[in-house]
C-alpha positions in Angstrom: 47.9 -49.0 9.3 49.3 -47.3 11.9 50.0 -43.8 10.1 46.4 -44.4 8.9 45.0 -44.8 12.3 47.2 -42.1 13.9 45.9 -39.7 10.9 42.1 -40.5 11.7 42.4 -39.9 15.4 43.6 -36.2 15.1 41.1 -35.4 12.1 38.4 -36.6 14.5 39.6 -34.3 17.5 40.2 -31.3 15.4 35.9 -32.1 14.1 35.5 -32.2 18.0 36.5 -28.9 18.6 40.1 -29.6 20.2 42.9 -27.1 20.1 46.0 -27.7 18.2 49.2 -25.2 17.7 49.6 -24.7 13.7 52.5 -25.6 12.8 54.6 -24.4 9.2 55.2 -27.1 6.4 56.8 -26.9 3.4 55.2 -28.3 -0.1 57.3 -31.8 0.4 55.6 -32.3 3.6 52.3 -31.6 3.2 52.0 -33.5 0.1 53.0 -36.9 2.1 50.9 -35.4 5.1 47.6 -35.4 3.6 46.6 -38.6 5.1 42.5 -38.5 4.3 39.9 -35.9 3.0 36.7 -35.9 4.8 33.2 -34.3 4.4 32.1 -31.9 7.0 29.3 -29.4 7.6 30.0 -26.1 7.4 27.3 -23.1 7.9 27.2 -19.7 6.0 25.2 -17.3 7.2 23.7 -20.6 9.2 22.7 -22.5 6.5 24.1 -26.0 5.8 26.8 -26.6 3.0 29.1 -29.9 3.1 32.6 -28.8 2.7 35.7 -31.6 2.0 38.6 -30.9 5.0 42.0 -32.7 5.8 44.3 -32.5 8.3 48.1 -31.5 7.8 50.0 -31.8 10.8 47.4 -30.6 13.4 45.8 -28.2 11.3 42.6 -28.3 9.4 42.5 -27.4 6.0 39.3 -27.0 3.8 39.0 -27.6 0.0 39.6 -24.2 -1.8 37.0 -25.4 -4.5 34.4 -26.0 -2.2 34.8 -23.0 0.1 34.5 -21.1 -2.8 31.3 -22.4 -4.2 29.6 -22.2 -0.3 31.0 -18.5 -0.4 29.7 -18.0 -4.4 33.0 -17.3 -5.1 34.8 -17.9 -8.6 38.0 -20.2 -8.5 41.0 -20.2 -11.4 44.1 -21.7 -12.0 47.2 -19.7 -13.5 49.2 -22.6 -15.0 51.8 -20.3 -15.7 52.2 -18.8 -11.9 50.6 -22.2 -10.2 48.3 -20.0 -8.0 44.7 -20.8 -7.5 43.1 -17.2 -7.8 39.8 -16.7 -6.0 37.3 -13.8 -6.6 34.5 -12.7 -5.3 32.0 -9.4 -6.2 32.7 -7.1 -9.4 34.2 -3.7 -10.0 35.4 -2.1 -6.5 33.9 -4.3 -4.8 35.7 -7.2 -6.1 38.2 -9.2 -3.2 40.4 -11.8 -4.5 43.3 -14.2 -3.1 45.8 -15.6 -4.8 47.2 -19.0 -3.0 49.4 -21.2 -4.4 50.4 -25.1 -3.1 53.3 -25.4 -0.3 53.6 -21.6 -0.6 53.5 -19.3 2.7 52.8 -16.3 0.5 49.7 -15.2 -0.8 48.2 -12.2 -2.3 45.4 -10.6 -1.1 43.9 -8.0 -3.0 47.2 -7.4 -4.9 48.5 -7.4 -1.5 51.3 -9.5 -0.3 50.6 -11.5 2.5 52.0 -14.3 4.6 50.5 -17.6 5.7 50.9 -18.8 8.7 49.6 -22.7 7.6 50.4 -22.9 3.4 47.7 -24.8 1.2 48.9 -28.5 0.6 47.6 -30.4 -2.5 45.3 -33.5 -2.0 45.2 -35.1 -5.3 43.8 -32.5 -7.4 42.0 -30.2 -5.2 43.7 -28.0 -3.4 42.9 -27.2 0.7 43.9 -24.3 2.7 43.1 -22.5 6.2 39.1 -21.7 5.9 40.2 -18.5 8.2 42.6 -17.4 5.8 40.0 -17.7 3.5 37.2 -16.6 4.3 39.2 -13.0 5.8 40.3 -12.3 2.7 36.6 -12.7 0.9 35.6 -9.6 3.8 34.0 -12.3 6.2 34.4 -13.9 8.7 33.9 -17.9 10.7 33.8 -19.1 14.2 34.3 -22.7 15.8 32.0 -24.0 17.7 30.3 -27.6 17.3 30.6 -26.8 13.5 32.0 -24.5 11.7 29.9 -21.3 11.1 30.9 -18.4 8.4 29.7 -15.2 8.0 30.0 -14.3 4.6 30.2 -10.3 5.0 32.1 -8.5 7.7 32.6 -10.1 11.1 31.3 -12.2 14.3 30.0 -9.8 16.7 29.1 -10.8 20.1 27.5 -7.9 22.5 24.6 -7.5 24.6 21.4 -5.3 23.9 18.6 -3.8 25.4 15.1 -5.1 24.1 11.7 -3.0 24.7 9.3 -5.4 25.7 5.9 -3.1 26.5 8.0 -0.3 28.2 10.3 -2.6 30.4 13.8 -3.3 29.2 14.8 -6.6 28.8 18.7 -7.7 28.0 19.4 -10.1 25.3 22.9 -11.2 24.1 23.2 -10.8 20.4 25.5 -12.0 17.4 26.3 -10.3 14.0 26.1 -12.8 11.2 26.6 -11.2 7.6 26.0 -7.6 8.9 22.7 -8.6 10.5 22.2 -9.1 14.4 20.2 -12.3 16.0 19.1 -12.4 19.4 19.5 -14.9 22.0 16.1 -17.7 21.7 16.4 -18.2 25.0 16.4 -14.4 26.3 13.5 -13.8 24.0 11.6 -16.1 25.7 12.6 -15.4 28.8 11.3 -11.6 28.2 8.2 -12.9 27.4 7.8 -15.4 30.0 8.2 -18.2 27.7 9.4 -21.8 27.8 12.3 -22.7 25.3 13.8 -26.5 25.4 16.4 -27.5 23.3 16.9 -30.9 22.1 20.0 -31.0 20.1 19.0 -29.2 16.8 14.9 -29.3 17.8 14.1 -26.1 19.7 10.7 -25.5 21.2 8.9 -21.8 22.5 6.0 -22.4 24.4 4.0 -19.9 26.2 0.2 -20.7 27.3 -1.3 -22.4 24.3 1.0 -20.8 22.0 3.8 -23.1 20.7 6.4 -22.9 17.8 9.1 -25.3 16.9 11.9 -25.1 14.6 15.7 -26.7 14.2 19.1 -24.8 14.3 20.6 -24.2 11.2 17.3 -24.7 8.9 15.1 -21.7 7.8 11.8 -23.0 8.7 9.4 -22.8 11.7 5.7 -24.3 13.1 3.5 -22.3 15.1 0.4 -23.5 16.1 0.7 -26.2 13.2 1.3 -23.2 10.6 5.1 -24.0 8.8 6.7 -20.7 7.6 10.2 -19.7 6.7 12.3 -17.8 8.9 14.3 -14.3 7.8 17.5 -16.1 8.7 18.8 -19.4 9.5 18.8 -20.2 13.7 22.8 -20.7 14.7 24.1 -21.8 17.9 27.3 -20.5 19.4 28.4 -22.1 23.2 24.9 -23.1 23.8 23.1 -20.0 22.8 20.8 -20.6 20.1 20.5 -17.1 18.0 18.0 -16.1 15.7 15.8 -13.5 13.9 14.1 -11.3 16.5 10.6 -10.3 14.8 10.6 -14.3 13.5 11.0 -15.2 17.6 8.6 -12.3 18.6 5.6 -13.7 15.5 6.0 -17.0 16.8 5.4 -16.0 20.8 2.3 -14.1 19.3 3.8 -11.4 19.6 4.6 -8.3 17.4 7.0 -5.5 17.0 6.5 -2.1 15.8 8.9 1.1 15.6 8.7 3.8 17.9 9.4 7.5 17.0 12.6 7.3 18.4 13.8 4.6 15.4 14.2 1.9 17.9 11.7 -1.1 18.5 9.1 -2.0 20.7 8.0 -5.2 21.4 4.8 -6.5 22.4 3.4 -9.6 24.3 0.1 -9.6 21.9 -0.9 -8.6 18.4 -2.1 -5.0 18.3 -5.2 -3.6 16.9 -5.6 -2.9 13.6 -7.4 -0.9 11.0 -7.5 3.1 10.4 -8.1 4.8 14.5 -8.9 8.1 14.6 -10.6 10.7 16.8 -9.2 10.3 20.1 -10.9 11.0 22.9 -9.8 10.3 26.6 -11.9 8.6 29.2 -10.1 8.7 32.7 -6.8 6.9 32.4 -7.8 5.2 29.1 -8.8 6.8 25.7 -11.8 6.1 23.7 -11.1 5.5 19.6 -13.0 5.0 16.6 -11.4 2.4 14.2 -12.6 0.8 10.5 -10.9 -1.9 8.9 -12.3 -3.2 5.2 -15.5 -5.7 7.6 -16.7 -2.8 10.1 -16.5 0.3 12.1 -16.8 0.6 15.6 -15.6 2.7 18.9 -13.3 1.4 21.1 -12.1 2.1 24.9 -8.5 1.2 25.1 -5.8 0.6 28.1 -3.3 2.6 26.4 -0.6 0.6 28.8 -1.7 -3.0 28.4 -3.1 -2.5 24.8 -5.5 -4.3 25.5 -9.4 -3.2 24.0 -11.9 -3.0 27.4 -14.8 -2.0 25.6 -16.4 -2.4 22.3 -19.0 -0.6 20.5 -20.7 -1.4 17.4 -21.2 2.6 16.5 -19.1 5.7 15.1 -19.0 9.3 16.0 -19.3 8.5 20.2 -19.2 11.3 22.2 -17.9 10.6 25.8 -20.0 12.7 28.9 -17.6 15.2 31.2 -17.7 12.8 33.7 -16.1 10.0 31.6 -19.0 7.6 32.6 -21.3 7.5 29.7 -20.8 8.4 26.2 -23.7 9.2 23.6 -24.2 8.4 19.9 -27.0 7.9 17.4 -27.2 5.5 14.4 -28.2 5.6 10.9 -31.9 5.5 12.0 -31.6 8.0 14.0 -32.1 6.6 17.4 -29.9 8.6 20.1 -28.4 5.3 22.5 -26.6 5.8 25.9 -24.1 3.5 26.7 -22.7 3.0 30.6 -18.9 3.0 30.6 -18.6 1.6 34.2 -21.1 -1.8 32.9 -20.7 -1.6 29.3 -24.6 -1.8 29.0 -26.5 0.8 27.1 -30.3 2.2 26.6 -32.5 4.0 23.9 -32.5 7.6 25.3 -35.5 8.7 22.3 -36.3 6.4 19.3 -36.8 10.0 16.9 -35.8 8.5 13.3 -34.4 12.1 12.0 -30.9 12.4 11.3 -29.0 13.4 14.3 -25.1 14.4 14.5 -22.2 16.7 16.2 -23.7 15.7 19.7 -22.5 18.1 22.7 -22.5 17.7 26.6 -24.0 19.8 29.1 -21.4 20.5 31.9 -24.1 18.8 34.8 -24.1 15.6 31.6 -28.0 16.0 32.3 -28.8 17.0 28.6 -26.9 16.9 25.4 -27.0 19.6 21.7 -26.9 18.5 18.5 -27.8 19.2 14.5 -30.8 17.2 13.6 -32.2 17.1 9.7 -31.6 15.4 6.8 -29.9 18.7 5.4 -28.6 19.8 9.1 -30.6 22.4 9.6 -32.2 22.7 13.0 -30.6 22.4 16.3 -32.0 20.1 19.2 -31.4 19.6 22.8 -32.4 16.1 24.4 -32.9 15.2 28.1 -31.1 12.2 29.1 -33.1 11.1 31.8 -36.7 11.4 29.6 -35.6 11.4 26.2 -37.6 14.7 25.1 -36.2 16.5 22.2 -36.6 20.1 22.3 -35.5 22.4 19.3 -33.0 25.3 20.0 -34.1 28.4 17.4 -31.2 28.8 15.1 -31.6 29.9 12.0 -32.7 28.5 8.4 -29.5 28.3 7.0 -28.6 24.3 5.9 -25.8 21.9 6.2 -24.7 23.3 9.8 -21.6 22.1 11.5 -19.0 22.0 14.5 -21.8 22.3 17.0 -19.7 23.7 20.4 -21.4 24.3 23.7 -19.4 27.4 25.9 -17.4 25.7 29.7 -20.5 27.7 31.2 -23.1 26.2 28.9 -24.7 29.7 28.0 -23.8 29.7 24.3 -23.6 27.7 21.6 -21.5 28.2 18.0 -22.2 26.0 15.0 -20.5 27.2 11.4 -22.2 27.4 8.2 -20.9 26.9 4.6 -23.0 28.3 1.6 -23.3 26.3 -1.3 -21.5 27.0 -4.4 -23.7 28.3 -7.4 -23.0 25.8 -10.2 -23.5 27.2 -14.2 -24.1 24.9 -16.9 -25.5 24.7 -20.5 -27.4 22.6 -22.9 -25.5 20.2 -25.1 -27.4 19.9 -27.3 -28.4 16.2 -27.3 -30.4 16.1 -23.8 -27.6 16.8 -21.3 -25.3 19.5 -19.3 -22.3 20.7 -19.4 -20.6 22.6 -16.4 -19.5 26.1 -17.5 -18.5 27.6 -13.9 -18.7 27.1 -10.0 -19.3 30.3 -8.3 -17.2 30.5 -5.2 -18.1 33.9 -3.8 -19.6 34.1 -0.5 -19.0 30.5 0.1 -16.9 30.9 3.0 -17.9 29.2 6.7 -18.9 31.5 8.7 -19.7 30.8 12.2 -23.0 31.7 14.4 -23.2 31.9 18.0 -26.9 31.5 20.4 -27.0 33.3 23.4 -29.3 30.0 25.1 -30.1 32.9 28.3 -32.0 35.2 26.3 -35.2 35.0 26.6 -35.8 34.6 23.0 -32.8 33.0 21.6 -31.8 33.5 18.2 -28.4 33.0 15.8 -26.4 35.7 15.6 -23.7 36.0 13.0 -20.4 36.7 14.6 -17.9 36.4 11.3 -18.7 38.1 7.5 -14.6 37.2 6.6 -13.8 35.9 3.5 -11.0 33.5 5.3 -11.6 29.7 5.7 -12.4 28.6 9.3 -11.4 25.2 10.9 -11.4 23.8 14.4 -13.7 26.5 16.0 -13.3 26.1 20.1 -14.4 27.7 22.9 -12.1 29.1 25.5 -13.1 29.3 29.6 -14.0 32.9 29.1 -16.0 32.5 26.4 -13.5 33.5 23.6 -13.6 31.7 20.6 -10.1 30.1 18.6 -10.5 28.9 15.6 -7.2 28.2 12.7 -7.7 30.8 9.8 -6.6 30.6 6.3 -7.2 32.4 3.0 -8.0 30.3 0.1 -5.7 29.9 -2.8 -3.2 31.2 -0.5 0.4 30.1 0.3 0.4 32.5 3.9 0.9 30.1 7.0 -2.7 29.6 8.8 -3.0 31.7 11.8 -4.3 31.2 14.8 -6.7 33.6 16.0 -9.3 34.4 18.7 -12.5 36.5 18.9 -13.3 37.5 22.2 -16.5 38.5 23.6 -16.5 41.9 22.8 -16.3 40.7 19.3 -12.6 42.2 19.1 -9.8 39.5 16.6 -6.5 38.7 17.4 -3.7 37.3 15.8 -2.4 34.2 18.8 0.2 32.5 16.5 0.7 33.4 13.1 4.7 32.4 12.1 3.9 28.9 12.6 2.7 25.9 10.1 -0.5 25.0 12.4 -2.3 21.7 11.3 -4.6 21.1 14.3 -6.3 22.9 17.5 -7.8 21.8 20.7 -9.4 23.4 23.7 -9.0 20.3 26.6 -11.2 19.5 29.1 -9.0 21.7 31.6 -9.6 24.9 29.3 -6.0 25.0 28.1 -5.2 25.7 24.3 -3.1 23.3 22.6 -2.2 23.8 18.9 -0.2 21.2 16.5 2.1 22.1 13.9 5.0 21.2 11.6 8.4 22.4 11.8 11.7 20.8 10.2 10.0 17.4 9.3 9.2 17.3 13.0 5.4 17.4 14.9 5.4 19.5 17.6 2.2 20.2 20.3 2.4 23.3 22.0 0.4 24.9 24.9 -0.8 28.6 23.8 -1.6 31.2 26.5 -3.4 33.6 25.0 -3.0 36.4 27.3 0.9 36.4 26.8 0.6 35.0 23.4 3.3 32.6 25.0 4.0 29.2 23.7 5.5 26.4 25.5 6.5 23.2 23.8 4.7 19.7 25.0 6.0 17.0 22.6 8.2 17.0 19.9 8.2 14.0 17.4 9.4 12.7 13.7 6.0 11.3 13.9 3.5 12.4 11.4 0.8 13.4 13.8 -2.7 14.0 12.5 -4.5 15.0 15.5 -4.4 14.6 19.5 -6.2 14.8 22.8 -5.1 15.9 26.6 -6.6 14.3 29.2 -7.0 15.5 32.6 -4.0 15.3 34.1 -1.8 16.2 31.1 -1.7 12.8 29.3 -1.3 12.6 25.4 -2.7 10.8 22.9 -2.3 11.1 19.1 -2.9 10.1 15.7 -0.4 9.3 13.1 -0.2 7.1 9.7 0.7 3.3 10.1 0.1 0.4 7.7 -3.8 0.3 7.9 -4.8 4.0 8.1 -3.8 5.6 11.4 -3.0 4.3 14.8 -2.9 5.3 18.0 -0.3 6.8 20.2 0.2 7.8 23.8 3.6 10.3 24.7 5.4 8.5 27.4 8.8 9.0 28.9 9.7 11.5 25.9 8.2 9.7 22.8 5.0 8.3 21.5 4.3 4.7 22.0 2.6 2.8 19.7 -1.2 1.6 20.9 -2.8 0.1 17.7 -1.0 -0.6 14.6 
């Protein structure tokens, strides 16, 4: 009873965690040393699997048989040889030991190795050191409370840097089977959050949001909602470590990747949907954005994320004093909405079609194309609502209405339609035979609105396609050019007022042009799977580089004091980005 006794006590403080000094046994020994098996929990890769152990000396040894099957490894027995031979993977990335009872030597790999603690024999399973192992199968284990194995490569401990809405935030971290898990209690703390730990119960809280889940099981309740985790929670000297984006959902949180590769997290979800056409409004930018339910306009604090103003419209145009913005619905109706008060007014209840709405520099009147086939150009007073038509021309399906920085001319481009040919079939219907291209090309059409009979005057007859038409300060006009069914780079190019072309930029792949609110030129293009935004001076034909990106940015806009904000794909269309500190940061998802 004694020996009994004597054997119990030391298998109990080695399960306790208490340090013992291997010692070396031969077969004889270890045979009548193997007192008592016992069950134990084990964790790979943090989840539970009940593993038989025994005690030899002062040293734990773990059931070959079992290890293996927690590890999905494959266990044989050479009668010939009496080694136990353990493999695990296939072809070259197969790792085997070979281990044999009472025996110091082993073979790992084909290798020959030494054991510093030989497997003994316990009836007819055979137990060895788990770290011996485990090392040989690639991974790796700790010892802590329980025993924790990593099943590929090994336990790293180090401390990282986390991204929380710009402000870094450090977080110890551990590698368990090449992935990393974060500290549950720096998480929270980074996000103001309250964590409590009860032994294996662990609770987040932060205002009404709450999430529980246990250490070393896969699942997790937030706000009553039960969802599995990406990886089992483990605990390691009183940290609790888990998944990062399952801590970050279950904050209300989310976490999105920056240009740069790395992560940044955020305190709140992020808007969603397709955003597009920004537009900046003193220190915060102004965004249209569809999902599958509606479209609408928002104003957006491109630091807090937050949305600080909706409206239920499209196609807003913001005034140059950033204080009211413009817009007309499907009826027609032309409504003027207060960005200080978020209230708005019917400026004229005219049920025409109305679109491409430009401000007046004093914002006490506003252009746009009006008609069901675009065809006219009006003007309406903001303070009385009268509508008063601009002579143009009577070509249809204008576009790209642009008002000159001194409001004495306006530009608007117009696209002929193709000619289509068809023929009878015969039984009642057509066939198309040809589209006729020819003198389909946009051209564009300045009005001088200081004469005193103003008129449309055509300013282009080229056979080149025209996009982004712009004003410059002195009245100039950039616009991108491009021949069709041509492989030629687009170029950049200016007409000035004497009418005279030049070439700004023509060696570059230019996807997008704008003229900001301070006058200066700003061009976007590709180059080596990279965006890049450059400021053009067009007097020097100089280009100086703004922001450089692995971003796939679709368009941008410069506010005032040199801010930008872009477009670029995400999961719902595009989102939103603001440059800061070298990189775009995400603002909608």
């Amino acid at each position: 009873m004694r020996r009994e006794l004597t054997s119990l006590v030391i298998a109990s403080a080695v399960l306790a965690g208490s340090a013992f000094s291997p010692v070396a046994i031969n077969e004889a020994k270890a045979a009548s040393a193997v007192q008592q098996t016992m069950k134990e929990s084990v964790y790979v890769n943090g989840k539970q699997k009940v593993v038989h152990a025994t005690v030899v000396g002062k040293t734990k040894l773990h059931s070959v048989s079992d290890l293996a099957k927690a590890l999905s490894a494959k266990v044989m027995y050479d009668k010939k040889s009496q080694y136990y031979v353990v493999s695990k993977g296939s072809g070259k990335d197969m790792k085997t030991i070979k281990v044999k009872s009472g025996s110091s030597q082993a073979f790992v790999n084909g290798k020959k190795v030494k054991l510093e603690n030989p497997p003994a024999m316990a009836g007819k399973t055979l137990f060895m050191a788990a770290k011996n192992f485990v090392h040989a199968l690639g991974g790796d284990l700790l010892i802590d409370a329980n025993l924790l194995i990593s099943e590929k490569g090994m336990f790293k401990t180090s401390t990282f840097k986390m991204n929380v809405e710009g402000k870094l935030h450090s977080a110890k971290t551990l590698r368990v089977n090449g992935k990393y898990l974060y500290s549950v209690q720096d998480i929270a703390k980074a996000y103001s959050a309250k964590v409590t730990v009860k032994g294996t119960a662990v609770t987040l809280q932060k205002g009404s949001q709450t999430a529980t889940f246990k250490i070393y099981q896969n699942s997790i309740t937030a706000n009553g909602e039960t969802v599995n985790l990406s990886a089992y929670p483990v605990s390691v000297k009183g940290v609790i470590y888990a998944d990062l984006m399952d801590m970050v959902k279950a904050l209300g949180g989310q976490m999105e990747k920056m240009d740069t590769g790395r992560y940044m997290l955020f305190t709140s979800k992020l808007v969603s949907g397709d955003s597009y056409n920004p537009a900046w409004v003193g220190s915060h930018v102004m965004v249209t954005n569809e999902d599958e339910n509606a479209s609408r306009t928002y104003l957006m604090d491109v630091n807090t994320r937050q949305v600080m103003n909706t409206i239920n419209a499209t196609d807003v145009v913001v005034s140059p004093d950033g204080m009211s913005a413009i817009h007309s619905d499907e009826t027609g109706v032309i409504t003027l909405i207060d960005l200080t008060t978020g209230t708005s007014r019917y400026v004229s209840l005219d049920d025409d079609i109305k679109v491409d709405f430009v401000w007046a520099q004093d914002g006490k009147k506003a252009y746009f194309i009006k008609g069901e086939k675009n065809d006219k150009i009006f003007s309406v007073d903001i303070a009385t609502g009268a509508l008063k038509e601009v002579p143009s021309d009577s070509k249809i399906y204008k576009t790209d209405l642009r008002l000159s920085a001194d409001g004495t001319k306006l530009l608007y481009v117009v696209s002929k339609e193709a000619e289509t040919k068809t023929t009878d079939t015969g039984d009642g219907g057509t066939d198309v035979t040809d589209i006729l291209t020819e003198g389909t090309e946009p051209q564009f059409f300045t009005i001088d609105l200081t004469a005193k009979t103003p008129a449309a005057t055509a300013i282009t007859t080229t056979k080149d396609n025209k996009v982004y038409p712009a004003f410059l300060k002195d009245g100039s006009i950039v616009y991108l050019s491009a021949m069709p069914d041509s492989e030629d780079l687009p170029v950049l190019t200016m007409i000035r007022a004497d009418n005279t072309v030049s070439q700004l930029v023509k060696d570059k792949d230019i996807l997008f042009l704008t003229v900001t609110q301070e006058g200066k030129l700003m061009i976007l293009t590709s180059e080596n799977n990279m965006s890049v935004i450059y400021e053009v001076n067009p007097s020097e034909m100089k280009l100086t580089k703004i922001a450089s990106t692995p971003l796939e940015i679709t368009s941008f806009a410069v506010s005032k004091d040199g801010q930008v904000a872009a477009t670029a794909p995400g999961l719902s269309g595009e989102r939103l980005v603001v440059w800061k500190n070298g990189s775009f940061e995400i603002v909608t998802k």
